[in-house]
VMD Tcl script that draws the C-alpha trace (Angstrom):
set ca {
  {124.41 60.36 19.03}
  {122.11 60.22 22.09}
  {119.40 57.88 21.79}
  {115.88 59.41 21.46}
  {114.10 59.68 24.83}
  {110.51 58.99 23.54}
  {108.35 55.86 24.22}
  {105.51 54.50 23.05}
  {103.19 55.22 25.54}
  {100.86 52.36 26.53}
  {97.07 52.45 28.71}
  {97.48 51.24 32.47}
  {94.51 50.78 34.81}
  {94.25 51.97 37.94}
  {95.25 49.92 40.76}
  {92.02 48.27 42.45}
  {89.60 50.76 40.92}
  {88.65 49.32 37.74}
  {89.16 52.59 36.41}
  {91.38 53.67 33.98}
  {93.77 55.75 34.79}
  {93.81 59.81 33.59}
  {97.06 60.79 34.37}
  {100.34 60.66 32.80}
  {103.06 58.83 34.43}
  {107.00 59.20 33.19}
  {109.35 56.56 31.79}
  {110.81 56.04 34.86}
  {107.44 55.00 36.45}
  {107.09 51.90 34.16}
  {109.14 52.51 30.63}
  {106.32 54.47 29.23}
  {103.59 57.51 29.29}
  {100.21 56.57 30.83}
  {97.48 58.09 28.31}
  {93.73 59.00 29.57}
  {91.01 56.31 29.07}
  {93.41 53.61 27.42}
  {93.63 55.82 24.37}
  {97.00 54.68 22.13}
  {99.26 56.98 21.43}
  {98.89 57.10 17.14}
  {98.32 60.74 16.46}
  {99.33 62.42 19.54}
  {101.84 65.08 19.98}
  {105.21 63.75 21.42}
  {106.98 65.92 24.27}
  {110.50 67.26 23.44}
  {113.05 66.04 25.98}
  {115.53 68.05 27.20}
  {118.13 65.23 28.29}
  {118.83 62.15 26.93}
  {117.31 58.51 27.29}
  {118.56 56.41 30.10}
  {121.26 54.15 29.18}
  {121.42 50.73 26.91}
  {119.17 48.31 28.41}
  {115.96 48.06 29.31}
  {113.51 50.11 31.49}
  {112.78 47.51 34.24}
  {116.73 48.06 34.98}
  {116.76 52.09 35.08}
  {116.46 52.84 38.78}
  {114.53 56.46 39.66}
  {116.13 56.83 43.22}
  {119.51 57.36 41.41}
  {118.38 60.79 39.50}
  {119.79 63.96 40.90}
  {116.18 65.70 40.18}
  {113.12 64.86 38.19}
  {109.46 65.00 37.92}
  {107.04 63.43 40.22}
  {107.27 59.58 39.06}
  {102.94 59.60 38.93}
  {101.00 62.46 38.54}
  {98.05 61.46 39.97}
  {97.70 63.30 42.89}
  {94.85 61.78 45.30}
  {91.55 60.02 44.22}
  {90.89 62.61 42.17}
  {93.41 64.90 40.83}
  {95.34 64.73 38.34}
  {98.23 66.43 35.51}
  {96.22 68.25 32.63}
  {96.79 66.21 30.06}
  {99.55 68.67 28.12}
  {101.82 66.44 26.20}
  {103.68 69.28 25.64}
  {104.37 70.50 28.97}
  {105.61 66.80 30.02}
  {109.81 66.87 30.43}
  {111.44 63.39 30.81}
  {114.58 64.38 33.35}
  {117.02 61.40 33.70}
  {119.48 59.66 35.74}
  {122.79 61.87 34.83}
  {124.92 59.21 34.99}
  {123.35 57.26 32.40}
  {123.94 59.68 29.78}
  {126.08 58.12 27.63}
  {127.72 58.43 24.09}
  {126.82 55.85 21.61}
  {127.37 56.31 17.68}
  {124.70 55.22 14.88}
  {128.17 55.11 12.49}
  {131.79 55.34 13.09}
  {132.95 58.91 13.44}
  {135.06 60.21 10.22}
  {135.16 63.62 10.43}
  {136.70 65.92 13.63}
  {136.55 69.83 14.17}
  {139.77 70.79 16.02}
  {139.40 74.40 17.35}
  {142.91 75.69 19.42}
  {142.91 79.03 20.50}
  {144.84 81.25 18.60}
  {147.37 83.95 19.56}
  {148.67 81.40 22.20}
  {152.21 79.78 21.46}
  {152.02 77.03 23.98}
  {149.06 75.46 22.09}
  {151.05 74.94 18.35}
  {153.04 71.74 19.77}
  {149.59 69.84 21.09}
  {147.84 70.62 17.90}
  {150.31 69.31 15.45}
  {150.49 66.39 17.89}
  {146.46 66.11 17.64}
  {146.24 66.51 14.27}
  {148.94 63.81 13.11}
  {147.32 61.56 15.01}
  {144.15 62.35 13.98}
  {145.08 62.20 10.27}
  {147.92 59.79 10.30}
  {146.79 57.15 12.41}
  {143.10 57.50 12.88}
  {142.56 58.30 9.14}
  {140.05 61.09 9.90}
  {139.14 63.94 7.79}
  {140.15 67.19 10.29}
  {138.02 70.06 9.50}
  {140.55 73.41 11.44}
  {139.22 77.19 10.74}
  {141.10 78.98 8.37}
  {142.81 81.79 10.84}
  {144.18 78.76 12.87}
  {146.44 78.07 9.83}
  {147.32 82.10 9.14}
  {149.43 81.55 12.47}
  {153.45 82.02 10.70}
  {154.50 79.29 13.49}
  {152.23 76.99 11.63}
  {152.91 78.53 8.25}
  {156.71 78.34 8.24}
  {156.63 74.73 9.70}
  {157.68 72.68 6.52}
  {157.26 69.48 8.59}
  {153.49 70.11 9.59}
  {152.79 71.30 5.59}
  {152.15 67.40 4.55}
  {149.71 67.02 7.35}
  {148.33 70.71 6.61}
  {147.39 69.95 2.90}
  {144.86 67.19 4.44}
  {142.85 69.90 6.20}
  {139.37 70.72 5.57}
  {139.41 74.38 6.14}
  {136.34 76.87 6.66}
  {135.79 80.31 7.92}
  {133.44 81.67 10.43}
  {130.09 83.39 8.89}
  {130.87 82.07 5.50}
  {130.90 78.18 5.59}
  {128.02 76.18 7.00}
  {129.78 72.94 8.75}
  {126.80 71.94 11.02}
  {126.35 68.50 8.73}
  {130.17 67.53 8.20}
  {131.84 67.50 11.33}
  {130.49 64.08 13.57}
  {132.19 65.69 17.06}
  {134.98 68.55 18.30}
  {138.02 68.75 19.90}
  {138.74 71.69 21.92}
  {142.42 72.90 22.63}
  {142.70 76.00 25.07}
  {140.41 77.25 27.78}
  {136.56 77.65 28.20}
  {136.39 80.00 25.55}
  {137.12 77.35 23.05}
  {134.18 75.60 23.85}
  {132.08 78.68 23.78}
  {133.54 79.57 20.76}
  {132.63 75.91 19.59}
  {129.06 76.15 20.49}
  {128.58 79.49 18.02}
  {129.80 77.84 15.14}
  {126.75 75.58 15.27}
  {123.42 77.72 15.55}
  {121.64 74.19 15.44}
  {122.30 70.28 16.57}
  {125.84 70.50 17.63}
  {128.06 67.83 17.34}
  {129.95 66.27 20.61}
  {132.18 68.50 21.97}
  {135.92 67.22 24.08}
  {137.66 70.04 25.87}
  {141.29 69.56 26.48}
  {142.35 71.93 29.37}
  {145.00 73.75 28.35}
  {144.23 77.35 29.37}
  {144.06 79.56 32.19}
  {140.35 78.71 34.23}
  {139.17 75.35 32.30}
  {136.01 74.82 34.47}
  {134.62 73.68 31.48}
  {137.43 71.71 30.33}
  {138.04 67.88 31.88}
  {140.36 66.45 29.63}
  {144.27 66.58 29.91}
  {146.41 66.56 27.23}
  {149.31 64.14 28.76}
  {147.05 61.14 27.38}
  {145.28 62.48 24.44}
  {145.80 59.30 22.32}
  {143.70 56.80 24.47}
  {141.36 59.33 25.59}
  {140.67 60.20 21.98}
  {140.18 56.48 21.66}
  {137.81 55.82 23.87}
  {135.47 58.69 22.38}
  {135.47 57.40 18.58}
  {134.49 53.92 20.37}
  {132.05 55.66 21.52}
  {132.56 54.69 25.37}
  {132.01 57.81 27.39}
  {129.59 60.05 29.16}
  {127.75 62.71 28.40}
  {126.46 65.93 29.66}
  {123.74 67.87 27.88}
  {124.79 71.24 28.66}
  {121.18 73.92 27.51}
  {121.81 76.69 25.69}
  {119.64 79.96 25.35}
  {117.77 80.86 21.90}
  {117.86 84.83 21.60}
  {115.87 86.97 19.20}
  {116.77 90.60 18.73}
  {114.59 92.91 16.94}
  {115.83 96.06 16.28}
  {113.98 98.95 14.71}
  {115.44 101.43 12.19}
  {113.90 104.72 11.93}
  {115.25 106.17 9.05}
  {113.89 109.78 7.20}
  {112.13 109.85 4.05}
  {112.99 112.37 1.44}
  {110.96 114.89 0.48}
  {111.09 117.75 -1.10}
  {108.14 119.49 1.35}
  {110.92 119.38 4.24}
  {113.39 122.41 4.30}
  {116.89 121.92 4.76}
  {119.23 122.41 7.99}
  {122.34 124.14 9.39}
  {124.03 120.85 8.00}
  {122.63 120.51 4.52}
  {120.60 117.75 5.49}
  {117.07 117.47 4.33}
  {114.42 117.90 6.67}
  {111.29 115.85 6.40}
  {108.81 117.44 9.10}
  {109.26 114.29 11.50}
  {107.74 111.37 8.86}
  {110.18 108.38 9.13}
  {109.91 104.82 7.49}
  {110.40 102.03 10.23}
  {111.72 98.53 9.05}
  {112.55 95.59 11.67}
  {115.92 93.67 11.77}
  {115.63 90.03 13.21}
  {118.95 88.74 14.18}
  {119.10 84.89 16.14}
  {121.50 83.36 18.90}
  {122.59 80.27 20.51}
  {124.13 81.04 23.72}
  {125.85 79.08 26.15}
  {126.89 80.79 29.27}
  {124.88 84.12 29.20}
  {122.84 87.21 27.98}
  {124.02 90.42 29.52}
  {122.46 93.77 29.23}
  {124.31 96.75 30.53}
  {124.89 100.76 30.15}
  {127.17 100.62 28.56}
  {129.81 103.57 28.61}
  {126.37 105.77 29.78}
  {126.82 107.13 33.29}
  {123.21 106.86 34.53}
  {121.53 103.74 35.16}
  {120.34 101.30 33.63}
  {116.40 101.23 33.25}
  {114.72 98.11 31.06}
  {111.79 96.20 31.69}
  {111.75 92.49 31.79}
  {108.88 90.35 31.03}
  {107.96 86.36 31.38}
  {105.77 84.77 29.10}
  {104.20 88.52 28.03}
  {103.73 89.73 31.67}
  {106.16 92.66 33.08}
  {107.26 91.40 36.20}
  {109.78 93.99 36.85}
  {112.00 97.05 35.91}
  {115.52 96.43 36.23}
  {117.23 99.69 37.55}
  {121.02 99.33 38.22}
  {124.21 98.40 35.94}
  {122.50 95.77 34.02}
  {120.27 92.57 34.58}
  {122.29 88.70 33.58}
  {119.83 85.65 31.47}
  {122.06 82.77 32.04}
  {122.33 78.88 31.69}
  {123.31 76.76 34.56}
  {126.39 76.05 32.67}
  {126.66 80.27 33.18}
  {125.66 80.06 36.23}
  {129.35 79.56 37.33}
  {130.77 82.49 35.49}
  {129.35 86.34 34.84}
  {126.45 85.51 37.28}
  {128.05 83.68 40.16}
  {130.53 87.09 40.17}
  {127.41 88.93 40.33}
  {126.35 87.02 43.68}
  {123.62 84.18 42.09}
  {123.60 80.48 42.72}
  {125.84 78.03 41.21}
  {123.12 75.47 39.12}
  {124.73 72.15 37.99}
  {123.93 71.84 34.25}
  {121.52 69.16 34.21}
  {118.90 71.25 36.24}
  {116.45 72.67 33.18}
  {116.37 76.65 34.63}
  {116.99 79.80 33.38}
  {118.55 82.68 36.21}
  {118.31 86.13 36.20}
  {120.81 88.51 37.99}
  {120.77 91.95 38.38}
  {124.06 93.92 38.13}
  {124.77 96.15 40.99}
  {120.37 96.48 41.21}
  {119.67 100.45 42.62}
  {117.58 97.73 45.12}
  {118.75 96.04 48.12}
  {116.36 93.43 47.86}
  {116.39 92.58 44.05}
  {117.97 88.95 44.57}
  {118.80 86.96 41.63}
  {115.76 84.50 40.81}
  {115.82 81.00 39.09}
  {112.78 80.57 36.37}
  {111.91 77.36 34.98}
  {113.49 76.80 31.36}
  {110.15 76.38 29.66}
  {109.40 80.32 29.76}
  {110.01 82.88 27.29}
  {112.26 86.09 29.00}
  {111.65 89.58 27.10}
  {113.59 92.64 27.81}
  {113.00 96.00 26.68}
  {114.06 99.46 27.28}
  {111.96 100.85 29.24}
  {109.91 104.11 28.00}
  {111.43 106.36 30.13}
  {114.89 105.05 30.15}
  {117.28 108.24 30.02}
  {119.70 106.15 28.08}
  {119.96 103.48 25.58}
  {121.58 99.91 26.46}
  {123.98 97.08 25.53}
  {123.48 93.75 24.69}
  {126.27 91.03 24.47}
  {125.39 87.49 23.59}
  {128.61 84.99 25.77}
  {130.59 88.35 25.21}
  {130.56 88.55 21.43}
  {128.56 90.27 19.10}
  {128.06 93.81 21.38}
  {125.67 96.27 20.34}
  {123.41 98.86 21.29}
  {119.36 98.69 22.38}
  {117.07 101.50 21.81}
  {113.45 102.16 22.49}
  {111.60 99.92 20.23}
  {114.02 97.21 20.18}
  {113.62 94.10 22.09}
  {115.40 90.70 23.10}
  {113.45 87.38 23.66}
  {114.90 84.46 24.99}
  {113.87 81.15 25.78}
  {115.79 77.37 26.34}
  {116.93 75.94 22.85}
  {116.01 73.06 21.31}
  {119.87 72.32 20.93}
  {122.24 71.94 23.73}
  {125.94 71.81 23.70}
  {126.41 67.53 24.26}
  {129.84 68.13 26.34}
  {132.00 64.77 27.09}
  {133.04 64.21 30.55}
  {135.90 62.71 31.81}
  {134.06 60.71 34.44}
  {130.39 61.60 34.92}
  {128.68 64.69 35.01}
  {127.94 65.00 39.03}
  {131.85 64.24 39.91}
  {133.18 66.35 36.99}
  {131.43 69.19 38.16}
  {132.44 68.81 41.73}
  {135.42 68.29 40.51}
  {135.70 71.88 38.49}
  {134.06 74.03 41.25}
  {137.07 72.43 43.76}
  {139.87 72.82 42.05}
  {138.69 75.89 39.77}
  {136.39 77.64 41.93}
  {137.76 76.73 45.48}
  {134.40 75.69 46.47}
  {134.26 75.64 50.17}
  {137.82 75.47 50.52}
  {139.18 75.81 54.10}
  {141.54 75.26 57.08}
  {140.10 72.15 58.71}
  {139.61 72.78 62.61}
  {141.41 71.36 65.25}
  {141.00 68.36 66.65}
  {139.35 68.40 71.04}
  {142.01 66.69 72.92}
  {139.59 64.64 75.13}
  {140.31 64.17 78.79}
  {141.31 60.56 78.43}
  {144.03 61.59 76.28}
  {145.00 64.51 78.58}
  {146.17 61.65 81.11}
  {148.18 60.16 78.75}
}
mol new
graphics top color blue
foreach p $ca { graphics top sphere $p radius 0.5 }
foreach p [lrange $ca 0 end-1] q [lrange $ca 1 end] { graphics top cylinder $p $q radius 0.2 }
display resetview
């Protein structure tokens, strides 16, 4: 897939000083880390990247003035100071458009997810999957429901392609190590339907647009075949699109039995208040967003939000948004916050409908961990949805913790991943779209 953005860090002297150096400096600087004291780099703790390695070639030829954003190239900062030397705090942020999609072996094996329910997709997925089977010779893995569909079922033509399936069905089979990339047919819910089928490394993902928004969708359908082509040769970019990790804990307060406790109105047993608590974990990958809301409660919602273990507020309105850039374009940008492109590493928050004026939505660095909790004295209990699936209640006692993942969603792009997006927020979004003004007549052209 992408190639691995560690280096082998090397020792470089200071300039002039005949000191060594103590600061670290990033791959762009000079292709590698610069280690304290000319110390290798056997035995030391490697940084996770969040985005990919710069493109084939070497270093020397990967130019820093063409990234969109990045870390200081030196962090040496004066005679004297320095970066704490935290290899685990250092992020390498490339180039976007060097991002590309390379292939240690041939791709076999393709995940074709089509939104179901929708009539104008059954003509481009038969067309898809012929091709992919017939010509291409690919094992296509397509989710069990997808073939439930009677269009599909009574189609005695398709049934010769539909025996070579690979079928599977969602929270029973684990496909995270047979599919080498996805094809999406339908709108952006495909592909955030794609992303929670893997709750680990997720295989490439191309989105054909072929439902109603598709701002997360650059692919047409009227050339599918070359398109498809050029992706199994392994000759397009890439965009690394984060997604969130979410914990929920959930406590269960449940009555013991005992025979000291009387016995109620109901019949039920009464145990004089003694309960037995037990904890339910339950784990995430999200791509757009986290929301918490009231749910169908008419008072407000009250929960307290915390960053790396410190409360920094109480969120007091309809609800509070933890999104992705790649969410920053959908629940939250409705809700008033900033549109982030994808590549920025940042986490937003956005109140819903906040009982405060001047609660604007904030933009938190993706290395943090995000708790939220009821708070004590909320009056009501609260909803959590995770990309709006999986809905359920919060009470007092429970809480959510979320944090960047270790996994994004690698999404293929048509061109690159600056113009794509430009691209989506114009024609989806009608970014700045306007009525050009009229042009001064000036008074030389008066006389004319």
């Amino acid at each position: 897939m992408m190639e691995s953005s560690k280096e082998v860090a090397r020792p470089r002297r200071a300039p002039e000083s005949g000191l060594e150096s103590q600061g670290y400096c990033c791959a762009a600087c000079d292709g590698g880390e610069l280690h304290s004291r000319g110390q290798p780099s056997r035995g030391r703790a490697k940084a996770r990247s969040l985005s990919a390695s710069p493109a084939l070639g070497s270093s020397a030829d990967f130019r820093r003035t063409r990234s969109l954003h990045g870390p200081s190239p030196v962090t040496k900062f004066g005679p004297k100071a320095c970066m704490l030397q935290n290899p685990k705090a250092v992020m390498h942020i490339q180039d976007p458009a060097s991002q590309r999609l390379t292939w240690n072996k041939p791709p076999k094996s393709v995940l074709v997810i089509k939104k179901i329910r929708d009539a104008s997709l059954l003509e481009p997925f038969k067309q898809l999957c012929i091709f992919l089977t017939e010509v291409k010779g690919m094992i296509v893995y397509v989710e069990r429901k997808v073939l439930e569909d009677p269009a599909i079922m009574g189609d005695e033509s398709f049934g010769v392609v539909k025996k070579k399936f690979c079928t599977f069905r969602e929270d029973y089979d684990d496909i995270s190590d047979r599919v080498d990339f996805i094809i999406c047919l339908g709108g952006d819910g495909t592909l955030l339907y794609a992303s929670s089928l893997f709750q680990e490394s997720v295989p490439p993902v191309m989105a054909f647009h072929l439902g109603s928004l598709g701002f997360l969708t650059p692919f047409n359908f009227d050339s599918y075949q070359s398109q498809v082509n050029q992706i199994i040769e392994g000759n397009a970019a890439i965009i690394l699109r984060s997604r969130l990790k979410v914990k929920v804990v959930k406590e269960h307060r449940e009555k013991k039995t005992s025979n000291q406790g009387g016995v109620d109105e109901k019949g039920l047993i009464v145990t004089n208040g003694d309960t037995d608590t037990t904890r339910n974990n339950m784990q995430y990958q999200v791509l757009n967003e986290v929301v918490v809301d009231r749910g169908p409660s008419s008072y407000l919602s009250n929960v307290d939000l915390f960053l790396d273990g410190h409360l920094i507020t109480t969120v007091q309105g309809d609800g509070v948004i933890v999104s992705t850039p790649t969410g920053s374009t959908a629940y939250a940008v409705a809700a008033g916050a900033s549109m982030i492109h994808p590549n920025v590493p940042a986490i937003m928050i956005t109140p819903i409908c906040p009982h405060s004026l001047s609660f604007r939505p904030i933009v938190v660095p993706a290395g943090v961990e995000l708790k939220i909790m009821l708070s004590p004295d909320a009056r009501n209990t609260a909803w959590v949805s995770f990309d709006g699936r999986k809905r359920q209640e919060v009470c007092h006692g429970d809480s959510i913790t979320i944090t960047t993942s270790c996994f994004p969603v690698p999404s293929i792009c048509f061109r690159d991943p600056v113009n794509d997006w430009f691209e989506s927020l114009a024609q989806c979004l009608h970014w700045n779209v306007r009525k050009k003004q009229n042009h001064l007549i000036s008074e030389e052209e008066e006389e004319f």
